[in-house]
C-alpha positions as semicolon CSV with decimal commas, in nm:
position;residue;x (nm);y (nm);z (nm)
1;X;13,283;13,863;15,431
2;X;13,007;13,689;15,206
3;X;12,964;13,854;14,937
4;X;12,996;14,232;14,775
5;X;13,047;14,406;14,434
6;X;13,364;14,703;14,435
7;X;13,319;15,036;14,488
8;X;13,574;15,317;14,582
9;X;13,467;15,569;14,818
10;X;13,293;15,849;14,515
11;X;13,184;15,590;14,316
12;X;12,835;15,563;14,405
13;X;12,756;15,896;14,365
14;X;12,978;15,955;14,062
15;X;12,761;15,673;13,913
16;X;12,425;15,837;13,971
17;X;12,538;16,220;13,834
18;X;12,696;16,083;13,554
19;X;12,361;16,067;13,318
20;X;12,290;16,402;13,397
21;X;12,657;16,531;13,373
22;X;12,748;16,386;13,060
23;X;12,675;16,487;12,700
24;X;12,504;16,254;12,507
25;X;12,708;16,169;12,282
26;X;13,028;16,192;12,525
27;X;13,104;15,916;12,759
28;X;13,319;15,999;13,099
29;X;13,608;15,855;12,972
30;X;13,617;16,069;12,626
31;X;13,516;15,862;12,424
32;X;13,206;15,871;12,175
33;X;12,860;15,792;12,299
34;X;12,600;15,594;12,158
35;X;12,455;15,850;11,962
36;X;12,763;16,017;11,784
37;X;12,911;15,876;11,460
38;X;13,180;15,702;11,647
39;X;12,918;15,544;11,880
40;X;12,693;15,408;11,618
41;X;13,043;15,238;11,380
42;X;13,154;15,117;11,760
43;X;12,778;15,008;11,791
44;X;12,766;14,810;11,409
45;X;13,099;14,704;11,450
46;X;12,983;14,502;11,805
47;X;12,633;14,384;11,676
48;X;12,845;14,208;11,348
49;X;13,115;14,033;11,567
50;X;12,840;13,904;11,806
51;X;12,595;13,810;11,524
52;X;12,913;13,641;11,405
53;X;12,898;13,483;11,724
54;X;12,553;13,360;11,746
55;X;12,549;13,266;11,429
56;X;12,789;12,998;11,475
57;X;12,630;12,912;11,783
58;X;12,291;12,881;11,614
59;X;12,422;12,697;11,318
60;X;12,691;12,448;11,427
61;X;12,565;12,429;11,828
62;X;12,155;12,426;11,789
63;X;12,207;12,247;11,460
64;X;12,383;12,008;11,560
65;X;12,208;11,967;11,929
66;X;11,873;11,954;11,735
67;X;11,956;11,588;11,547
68;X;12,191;11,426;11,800
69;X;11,865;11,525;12,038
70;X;11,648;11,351;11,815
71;X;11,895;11,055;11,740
72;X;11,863;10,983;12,102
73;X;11,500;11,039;12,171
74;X;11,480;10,742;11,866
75;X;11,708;10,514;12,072
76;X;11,449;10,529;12,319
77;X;11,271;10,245;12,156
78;X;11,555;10,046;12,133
79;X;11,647;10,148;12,525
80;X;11,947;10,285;12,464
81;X;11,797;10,623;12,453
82;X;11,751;10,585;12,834
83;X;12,107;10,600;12,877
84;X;12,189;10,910;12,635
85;X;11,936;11,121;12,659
86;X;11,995;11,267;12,987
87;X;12,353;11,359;12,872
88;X;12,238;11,492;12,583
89;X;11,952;11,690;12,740
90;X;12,209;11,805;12,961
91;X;12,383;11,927;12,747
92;X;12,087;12,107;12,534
93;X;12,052;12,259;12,885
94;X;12,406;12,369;12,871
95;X;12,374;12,532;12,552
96;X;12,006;12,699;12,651
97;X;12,190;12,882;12,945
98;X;12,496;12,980;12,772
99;X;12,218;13,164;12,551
100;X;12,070;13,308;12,834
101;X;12,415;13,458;13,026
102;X;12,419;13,639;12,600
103;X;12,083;13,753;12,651
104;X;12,163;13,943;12,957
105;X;12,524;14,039;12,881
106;X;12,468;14,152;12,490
107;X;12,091;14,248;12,510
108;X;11,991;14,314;12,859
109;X;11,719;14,078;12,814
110;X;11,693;13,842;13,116
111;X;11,617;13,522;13,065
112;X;11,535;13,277;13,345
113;X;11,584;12,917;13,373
114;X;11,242;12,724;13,374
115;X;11,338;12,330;13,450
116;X;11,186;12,169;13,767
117;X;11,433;12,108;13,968
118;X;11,575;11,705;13,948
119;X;11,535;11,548;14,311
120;X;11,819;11,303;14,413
121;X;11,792;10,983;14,189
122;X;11,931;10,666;14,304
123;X;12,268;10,542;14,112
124;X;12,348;10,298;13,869
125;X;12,136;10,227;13,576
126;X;11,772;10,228;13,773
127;X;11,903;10,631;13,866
128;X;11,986;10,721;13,526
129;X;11,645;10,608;13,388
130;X;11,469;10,794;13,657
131;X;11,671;11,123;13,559
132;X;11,567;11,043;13,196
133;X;11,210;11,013;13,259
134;X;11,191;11,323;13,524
135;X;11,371;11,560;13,210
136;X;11,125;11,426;12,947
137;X;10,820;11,479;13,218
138;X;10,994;11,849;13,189
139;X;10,771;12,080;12,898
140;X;11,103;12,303;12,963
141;X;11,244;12,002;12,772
142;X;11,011;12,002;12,457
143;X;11,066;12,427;12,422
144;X;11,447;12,379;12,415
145;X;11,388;12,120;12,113
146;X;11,176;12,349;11,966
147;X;11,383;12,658;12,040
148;X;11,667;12,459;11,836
149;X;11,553;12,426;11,547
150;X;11,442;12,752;11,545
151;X;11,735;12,915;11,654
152;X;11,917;12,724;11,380
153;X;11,665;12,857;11,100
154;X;11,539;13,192;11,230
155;X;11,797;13,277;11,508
156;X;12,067;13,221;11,250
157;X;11,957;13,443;10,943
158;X;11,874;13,713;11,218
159;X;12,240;13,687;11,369
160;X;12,384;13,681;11,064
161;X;12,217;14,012;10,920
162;X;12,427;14,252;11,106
163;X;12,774;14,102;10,976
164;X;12,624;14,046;10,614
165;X;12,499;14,383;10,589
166;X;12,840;14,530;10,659
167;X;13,006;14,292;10,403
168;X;12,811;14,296;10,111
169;X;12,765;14,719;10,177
170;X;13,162;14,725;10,151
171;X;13,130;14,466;9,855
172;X;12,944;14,765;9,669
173;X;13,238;15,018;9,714
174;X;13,504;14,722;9,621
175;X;13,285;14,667;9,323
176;X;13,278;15,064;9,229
177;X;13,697;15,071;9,322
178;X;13,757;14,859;9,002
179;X;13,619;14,504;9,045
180;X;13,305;14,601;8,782
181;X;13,592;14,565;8,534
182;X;13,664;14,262;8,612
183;X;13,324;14,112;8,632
184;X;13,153;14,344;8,362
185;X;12,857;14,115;8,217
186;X;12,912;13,808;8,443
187;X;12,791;14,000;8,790
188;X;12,502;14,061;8,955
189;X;12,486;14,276;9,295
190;X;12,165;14,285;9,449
191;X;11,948;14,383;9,139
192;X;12,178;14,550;8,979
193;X;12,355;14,365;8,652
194;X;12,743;14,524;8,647
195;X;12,850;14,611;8,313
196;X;12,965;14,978;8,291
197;X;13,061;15,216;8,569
198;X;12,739;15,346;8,612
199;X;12,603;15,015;8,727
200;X;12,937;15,016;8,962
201;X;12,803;15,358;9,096
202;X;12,444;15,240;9,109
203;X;12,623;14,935;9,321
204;X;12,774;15,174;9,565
205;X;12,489;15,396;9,636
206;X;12,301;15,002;9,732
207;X;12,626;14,945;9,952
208;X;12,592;15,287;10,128
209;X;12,227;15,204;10,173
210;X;12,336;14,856;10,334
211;X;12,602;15,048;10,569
212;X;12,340;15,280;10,631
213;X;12,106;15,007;10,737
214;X;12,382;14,811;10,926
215;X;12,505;15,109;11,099
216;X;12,136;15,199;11,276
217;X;11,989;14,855;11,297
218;X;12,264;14,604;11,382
219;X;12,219;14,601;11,726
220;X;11,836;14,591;11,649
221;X;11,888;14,261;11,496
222;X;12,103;14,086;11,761
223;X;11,807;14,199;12,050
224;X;11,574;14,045;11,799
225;X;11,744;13,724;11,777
226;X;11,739;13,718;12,162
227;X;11,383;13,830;12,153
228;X;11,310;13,493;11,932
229;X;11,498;13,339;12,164
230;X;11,270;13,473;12,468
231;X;11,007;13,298;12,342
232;X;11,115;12,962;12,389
233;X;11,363;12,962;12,688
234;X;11,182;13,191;12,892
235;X;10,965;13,019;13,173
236;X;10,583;13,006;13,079
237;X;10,335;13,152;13,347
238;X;10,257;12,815;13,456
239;X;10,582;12,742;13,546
240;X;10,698;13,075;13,722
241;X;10,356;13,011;13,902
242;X;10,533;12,617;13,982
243;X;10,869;12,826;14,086
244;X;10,705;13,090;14,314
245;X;10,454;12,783;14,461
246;X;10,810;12,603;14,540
247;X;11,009;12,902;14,645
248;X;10,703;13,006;14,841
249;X;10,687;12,624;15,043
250;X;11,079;12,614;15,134
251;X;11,067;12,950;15,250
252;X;10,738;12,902;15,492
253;X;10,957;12,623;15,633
254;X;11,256;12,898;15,669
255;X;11,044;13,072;15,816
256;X;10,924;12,836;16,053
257;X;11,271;12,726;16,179
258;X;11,399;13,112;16,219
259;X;11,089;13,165;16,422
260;X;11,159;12,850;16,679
261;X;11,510;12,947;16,706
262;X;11,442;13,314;16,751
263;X;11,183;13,161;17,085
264;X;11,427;12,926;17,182
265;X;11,717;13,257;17,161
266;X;11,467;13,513;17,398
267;X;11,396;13,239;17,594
268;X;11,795;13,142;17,674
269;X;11,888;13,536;17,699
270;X;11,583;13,541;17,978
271;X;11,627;13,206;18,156
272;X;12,053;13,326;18,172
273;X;12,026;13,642;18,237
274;X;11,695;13,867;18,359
275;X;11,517;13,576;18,521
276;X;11,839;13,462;18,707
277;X;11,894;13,834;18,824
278;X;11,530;13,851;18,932
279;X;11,533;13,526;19,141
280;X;11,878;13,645;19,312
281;X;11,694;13,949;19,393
282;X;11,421;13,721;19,545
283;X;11,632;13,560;19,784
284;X;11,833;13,876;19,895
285;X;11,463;14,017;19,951
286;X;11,412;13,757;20,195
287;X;11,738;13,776;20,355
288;X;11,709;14,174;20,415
289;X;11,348;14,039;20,557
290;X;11,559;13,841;20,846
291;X;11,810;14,085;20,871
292;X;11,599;14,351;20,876
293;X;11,553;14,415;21,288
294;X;11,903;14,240;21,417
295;X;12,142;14,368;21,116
296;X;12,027;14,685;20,952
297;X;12,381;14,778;20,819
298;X;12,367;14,405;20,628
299;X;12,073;14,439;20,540
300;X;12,133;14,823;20,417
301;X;12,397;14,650;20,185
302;X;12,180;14,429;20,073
303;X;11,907;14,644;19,963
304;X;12,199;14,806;19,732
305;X;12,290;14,493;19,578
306;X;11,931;14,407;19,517
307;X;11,911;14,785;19,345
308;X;12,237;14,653;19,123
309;X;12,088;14,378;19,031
310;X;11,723;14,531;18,944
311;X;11,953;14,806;18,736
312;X;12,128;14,505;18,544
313;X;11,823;14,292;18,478
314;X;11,590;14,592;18,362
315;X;11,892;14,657;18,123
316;X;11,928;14,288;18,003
317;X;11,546;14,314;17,910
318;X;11,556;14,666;17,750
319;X;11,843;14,448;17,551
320;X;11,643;14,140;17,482
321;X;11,381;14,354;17,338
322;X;11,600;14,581;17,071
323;X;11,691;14,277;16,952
324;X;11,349;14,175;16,874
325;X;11,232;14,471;16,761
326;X;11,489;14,804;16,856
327;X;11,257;15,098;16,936
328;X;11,493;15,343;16,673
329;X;11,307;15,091;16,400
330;X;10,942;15,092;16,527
331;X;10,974;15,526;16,600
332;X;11,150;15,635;16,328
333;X;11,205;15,415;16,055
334;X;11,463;15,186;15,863
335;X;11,660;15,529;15,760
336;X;11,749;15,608;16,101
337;X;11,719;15,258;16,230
338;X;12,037;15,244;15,981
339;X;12,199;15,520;16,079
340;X;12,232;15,409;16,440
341;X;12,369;15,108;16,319
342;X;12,612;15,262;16,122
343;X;12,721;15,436;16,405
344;X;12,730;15,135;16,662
345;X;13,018;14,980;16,424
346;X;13,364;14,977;16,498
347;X;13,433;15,033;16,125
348;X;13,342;15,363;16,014
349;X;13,078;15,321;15,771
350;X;12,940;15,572;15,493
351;X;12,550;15,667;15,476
352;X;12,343;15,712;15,171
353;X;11,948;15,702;15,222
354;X;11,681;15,773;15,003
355;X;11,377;15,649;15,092
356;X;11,041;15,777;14,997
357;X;10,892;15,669;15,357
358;X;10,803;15,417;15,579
359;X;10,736;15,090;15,413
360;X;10,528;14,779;15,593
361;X;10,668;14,662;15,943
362;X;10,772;14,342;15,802
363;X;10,978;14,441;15,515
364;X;11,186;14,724;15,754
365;X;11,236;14,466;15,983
366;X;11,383;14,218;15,769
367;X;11,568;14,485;15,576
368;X;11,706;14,600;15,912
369;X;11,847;14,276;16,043
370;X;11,961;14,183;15,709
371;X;12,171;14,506;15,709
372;X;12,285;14,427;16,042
373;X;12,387;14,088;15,978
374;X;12,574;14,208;15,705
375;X;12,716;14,493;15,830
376;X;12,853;14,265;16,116
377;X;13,012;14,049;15,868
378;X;13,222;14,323;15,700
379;X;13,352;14,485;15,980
380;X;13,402;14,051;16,161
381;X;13,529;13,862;15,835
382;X;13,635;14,114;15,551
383;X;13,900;14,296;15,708
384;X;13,769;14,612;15,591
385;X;13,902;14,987;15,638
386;X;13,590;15,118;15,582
387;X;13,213;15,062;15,449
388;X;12,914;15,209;15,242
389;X;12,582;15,171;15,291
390;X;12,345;15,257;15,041
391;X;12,006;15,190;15,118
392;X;11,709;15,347;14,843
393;X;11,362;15,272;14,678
394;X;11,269;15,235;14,289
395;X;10,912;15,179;14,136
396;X;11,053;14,963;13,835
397;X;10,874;14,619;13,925
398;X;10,631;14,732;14,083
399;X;10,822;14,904;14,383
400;X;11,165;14,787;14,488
401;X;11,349;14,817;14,796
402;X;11,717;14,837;14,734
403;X;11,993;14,802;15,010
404;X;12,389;14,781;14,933
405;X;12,647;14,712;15,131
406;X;13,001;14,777;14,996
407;X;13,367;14,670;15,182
408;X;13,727;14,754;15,098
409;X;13,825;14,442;15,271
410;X;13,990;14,093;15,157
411;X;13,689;13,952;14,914
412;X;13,649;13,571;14,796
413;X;13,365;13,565;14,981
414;X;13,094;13,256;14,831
415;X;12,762;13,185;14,907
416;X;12,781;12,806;14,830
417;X;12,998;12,749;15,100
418;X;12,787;12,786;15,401
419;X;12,828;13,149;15,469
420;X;12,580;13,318;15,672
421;X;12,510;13,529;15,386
422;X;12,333;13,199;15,237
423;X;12,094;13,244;15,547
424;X;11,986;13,633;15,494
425;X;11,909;13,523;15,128
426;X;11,677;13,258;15,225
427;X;11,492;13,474;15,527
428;X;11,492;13,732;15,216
429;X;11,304;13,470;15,008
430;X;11,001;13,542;15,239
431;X;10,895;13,812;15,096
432;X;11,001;13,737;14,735
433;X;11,378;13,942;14,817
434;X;11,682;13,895;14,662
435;X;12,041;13,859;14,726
436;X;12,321;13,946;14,463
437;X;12,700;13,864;14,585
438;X;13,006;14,005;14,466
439;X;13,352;13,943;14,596
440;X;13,632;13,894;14,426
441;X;13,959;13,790;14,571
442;X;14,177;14,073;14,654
443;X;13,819;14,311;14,689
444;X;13,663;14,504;14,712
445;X;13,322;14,346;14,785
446;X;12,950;14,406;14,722
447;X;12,601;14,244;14,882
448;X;12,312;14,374;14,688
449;X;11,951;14,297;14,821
450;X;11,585;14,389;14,680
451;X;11,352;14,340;14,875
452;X;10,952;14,470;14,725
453;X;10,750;14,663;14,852
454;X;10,583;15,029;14,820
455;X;10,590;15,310;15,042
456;X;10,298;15,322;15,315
457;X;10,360;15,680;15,460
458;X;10,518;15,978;15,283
């Protein structure tokens, strides 16, 4: 199936009680929370081998990004610029995302991408130019140069806090262990001038005060060199309003195509099935017409057939129109719209709603075929033994619809290769939804879909 993120049977609602079951500062596997003594070394220990981390990055990858960057923009004059710079941008680009994935990962800060997108160049030389000149065009571009040398000044000394902090704090206890003897009158730590062993206890009392510090604002300092980051390699307003102007013109032409083929569908279904039934019945009407005075046991039959056939077409139709809208959705809702799909499947599936209400027509109906589409995939592609279906409403950004499916089937399912999962995503981009995908090989799998949208009835 196309897509899905693993979940055993419990684990959905093990996930929501644990907050509330949990002490705070136990985890559920035993181990120290966030707020206990162990949590908070854990938590320095972390923020110093990732401000480590960044600070290499920062130093030796913005650094050193920053002048071959400039190096090539200088070529330009010369024209060889036109031929490096787009590799080197690329690369800048590279190194911008890699920062982003941290952001997210180390800092739950989310950082999205803001280049225009490059439209197909020609090849050769002539293409390579054009690429050149479309990236420079880019003010994304200009940010990430700016965001380099500022990572590699600012972003550096903030990375490299957390791991300093913790060294020279232990350098004050090392220096109280014995080392003031050896550097008596030669030494400085901090402010304090080591001569005797009451400037080696004045040294650890700083280094405690350091540890201290480390210990409650390490991981402080690593958000803050994301935050700096933020600043630069987040999108501006104009260009998220560029993004959502683009997003919003290739999904009014999805749009547009699902709406002819959804026509040219009803109109197939009634052309091959109702109306065909309805212009049999015709003629058999006119046959029991002829037969009517000479043949009344024919034309007795006939009348029976033509009932059969009334029967079949009126349940074609009542068919053709679930589809386009089923009556469960339009009475009741997308919770019990759900439900009775859960219950159509041939794979048993498990139901979790919590909605506040009914939302806009739109939005349940695209929710509702979106479930069903996926649904159908599971139980079709993924081999699964059995399915969730969580389907529930938050108000973080503004109001969020929020519908998971979940399979215990095969995985490796991938929306870049032509999945039908690709096509919910884009019919999501409509209204501004969202598609997450995971599916690892072996499973269990995991389609996760937002959709906004607040509550219209309670």
């Amino acid at each position: 199936m196309n897509g899905t993120m693993a979940r055993s049977d419990g684990a959905a609602r093990a996930a929501r009680a644990a907050p509330a079951a949990l002490r705070p500062d136990r985890q559920a596997d035993g181990r120290a929370g966030p707020g206990s003594r162990g949590g908070r070394l854990r938590s320095a220990g972390l923020a110093a081998s990732r401000g480590v981390v960044l600070a290499f990055l920062s130093l030796a990858g913005s650094l050193t990004l920053f002048i071959i960057t400039v190096v090539s923009l200088a070529l330009l004059l010369t024209g060889v610029g036109f031929l490096t710079t787009p590799w080197v941008l690329h690369a800048v680009r590279t190194h911008a995302d890699q920062r982003r994935v941290l952001a997210g990962d180390w800092a739950g800060t989310r950082l999205l991408a803001p280049y225009r997108p490059l439209p197909r160049t020609r090849g050769g030389v002539t293409g390579h130019i054009e690429c050149c000149l479309l990236m420079l065009k880019d003010p994304a571009t200009w940010r990430d140069l700016i965001w380099l040398i500022v990572d590699a000044t600012v972003g550096f000394a903030l990375a490299l806090l957390p791991p300093a902090l913790i060294t020279y704090g232990v350098e004050g206890w090392v220096v109280l262990c014995g080392l003031w003897r050896a550097v008596a009158g030669d030494y400085w730590y901090g402010f304090v001038h080591v001569e005797n062993v009451g400037d080696a206890v004045q040294c650890a009392l700083l280094g405690t005060l350091l540890l201290l510090l480390a210990l409650n604002a390490g991981q402080h300092l690593v958000k803050a060199h994301f935050q700096v980051a933020r600043a630069f390699l987040s999108p501006t307003r104009e260009a998220l309003l560029a993004q959502r102007v683009e997003r919003l013109y290739e999904t009014r032409h999805d749009a547009v195509g699902t709406s002819a083929a959804e026509l040219r569908r009803i109109e197939r279904d009634l052309h091959d099935g109702a109306q065909a039934r309805l212009v049999a019945m015709g003629m058999s009407l006119g046959t029991i017409e002829a037969l009517v005075e000479h043949d009344p046991a024919k034309a007795k039959q006939l009348i029976a057939q033509a009932r059969e056939s009334s029967a079949e077409a009126l349940t074609e139709l009542r068919d053709l129109v679930r589809g386009i809208h089923p009556p469960v959705l339009a009475e009741r809702g997308l919770g019990d719209a759900a439900k009775a799909l859960a219950l159509r499947m041939r794979v048993p599936v498990e139901v979790d709603i919590d909605l506040p209400g009914r939302f806009d027509e739109p939005v349940e109906t695209a929710a509702y075929f979106a479930t069903s589409e996926i649904l159908t995939n599971a139980a079709k592609h993924a081999e699964a033994d059995r399915i969730w279906l969580d389907i529930g409403h938050t108000y973080d950004a503004g109001g969020m619809l929020r519908i998971t499916v979940t399979d215990d089937g095969k995985g490796g399912a991938d929306l870049t290769k032509g999945s039908g999962i690709a096509g919910i995503e884009r019919r999501l981009g409509q209204f501004d939804g969202v598609l997450a995908l995971t599916s690892p090989p072996g499973g269990p799998t995991m389609v996760t879909m937002e959709i906004p949208g607040l509550p219209v009835s309670w």
